[in-house]
N, C-alpha and C positions, 0 to 999 in steps of 0.2 A: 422505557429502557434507560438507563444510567451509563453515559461514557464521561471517558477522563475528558475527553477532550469536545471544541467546540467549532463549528464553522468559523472560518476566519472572517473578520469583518473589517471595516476600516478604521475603526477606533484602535484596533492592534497595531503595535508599534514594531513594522517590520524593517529597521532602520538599520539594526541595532546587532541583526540575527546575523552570526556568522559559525558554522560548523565544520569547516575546514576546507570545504572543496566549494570553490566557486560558482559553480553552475548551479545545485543547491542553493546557495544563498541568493546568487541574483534571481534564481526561480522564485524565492518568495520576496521579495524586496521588486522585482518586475515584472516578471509574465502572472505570478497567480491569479492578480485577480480579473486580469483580462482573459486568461482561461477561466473561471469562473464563471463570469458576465456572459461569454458565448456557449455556456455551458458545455466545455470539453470535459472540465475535472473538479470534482469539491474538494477541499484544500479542509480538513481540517488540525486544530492548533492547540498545546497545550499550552495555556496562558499561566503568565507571573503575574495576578490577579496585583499584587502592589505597585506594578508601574505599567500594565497590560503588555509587557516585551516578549513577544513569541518565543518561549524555551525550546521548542520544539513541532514538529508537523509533519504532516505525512499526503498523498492525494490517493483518491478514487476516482474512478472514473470505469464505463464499460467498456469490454473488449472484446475481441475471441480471436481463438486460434484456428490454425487451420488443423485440420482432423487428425492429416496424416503428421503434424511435428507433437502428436499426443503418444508417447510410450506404448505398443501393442498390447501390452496386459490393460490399460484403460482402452484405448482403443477399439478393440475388441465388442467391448459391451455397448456400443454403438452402431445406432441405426448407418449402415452405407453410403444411406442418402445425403448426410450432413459431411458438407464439406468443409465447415466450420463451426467450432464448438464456441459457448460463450463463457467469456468465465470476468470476475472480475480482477482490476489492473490497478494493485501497491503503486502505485509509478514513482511516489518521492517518498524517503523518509527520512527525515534529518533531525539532528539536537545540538542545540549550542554548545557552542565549546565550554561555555559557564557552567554548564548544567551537567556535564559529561560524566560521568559513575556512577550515577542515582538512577539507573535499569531504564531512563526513562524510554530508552530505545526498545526494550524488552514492551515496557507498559504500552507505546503506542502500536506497537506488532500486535499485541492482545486486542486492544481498542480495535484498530482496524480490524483484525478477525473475525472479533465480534459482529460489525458492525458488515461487514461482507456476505456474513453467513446468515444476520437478520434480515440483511434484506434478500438473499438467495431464497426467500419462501416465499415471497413475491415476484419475484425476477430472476428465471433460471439463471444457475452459475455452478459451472463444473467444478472450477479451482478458483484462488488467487495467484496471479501471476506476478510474479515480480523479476524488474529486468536490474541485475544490483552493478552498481557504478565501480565497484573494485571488488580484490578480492577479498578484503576485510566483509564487504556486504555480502558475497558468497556465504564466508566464515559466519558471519549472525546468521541468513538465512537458513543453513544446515544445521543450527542446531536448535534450530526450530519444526523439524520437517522438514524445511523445501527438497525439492528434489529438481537435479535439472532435466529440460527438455533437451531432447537430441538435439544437435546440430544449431540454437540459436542464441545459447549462451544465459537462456532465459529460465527463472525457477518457477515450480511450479507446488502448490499445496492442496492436495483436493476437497473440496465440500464437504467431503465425507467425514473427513481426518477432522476439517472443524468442528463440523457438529459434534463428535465426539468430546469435544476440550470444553462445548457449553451445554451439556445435557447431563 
């Protein structure tokens, strides 16, 4: 498989990376790779191969929801028994302010799709989840598909929808 982008490593100069909202940045600049290390989340990056400075990045990691915050028309076609579905969890996705206009936000949404739905044939996974930090991140998500979940403010894209975009 071919993606844009790369597991973050420590030779990646995350010093540097700033895309406008704090939490984001210190996310990669301090907790990533200690989330990494204890295995919570893979962090990966798209690099500025001429000075390695993270342009941008996104995380993975597994999750699920609970049955009943799934939409009745999905809902539905599930077993009763499951009180919780697995899907996987966008959790970060960010691009440097240097880097800002060049889709690269667009490219890493693909990558990650990609890379959710290769592994979904290994590892069930209903949807990708994403919880978006304003409502700019709503704005990107919807016009990508996301749709929201009732009640927790959180989007959602189903498996289905993706394989359709890689087949």
């Amino acid at each position: 498989m071919t993606y844009l982008t790369e597991i973050l490593n420590t030779y990646h100069n995350r010093k540097t990376f700033q895309c406008g909202n704090s939490i984001l940045d210190n996310y990669l600049k301090i907790q990533a790779n200690q989330d990494i290390k204890r295995k919570l989340t893979a962090c990966f990056i798209l690099n500025d191969t001429a000075n390695n400075n993270v342009k941008a990045f996104y995380t993975l990691s597994n999750y699920s929801i609970p049955n009943k915050s799934i939409p009745e028309t999905y809902r539905k076609k599930f077993p009763k028994s499951y009180s919780s579905i697995p899907t996987t969890l966008l959790g970060r996705l960010a691009v440097d302010n240097r880097f800002k206009g060049q889709n690269l936000g667009r490219l890493l949404l693909i990558d990650a799709l990609k890379r959710s739905y290769n592994i979904s044939k290994s590892i069930g996974s209903f949807a990708v989840i994403v919880d978006p930090i304003d409502n700019d991140a709503i704005n990107f998500y919807t016009k990508f598909g996301f749709k929201m979940l009732p009640n927790n403010g959180r989007m959602f894209l189903p498996m289905k929808t993706i394989e359709m975009l890689f087949k």
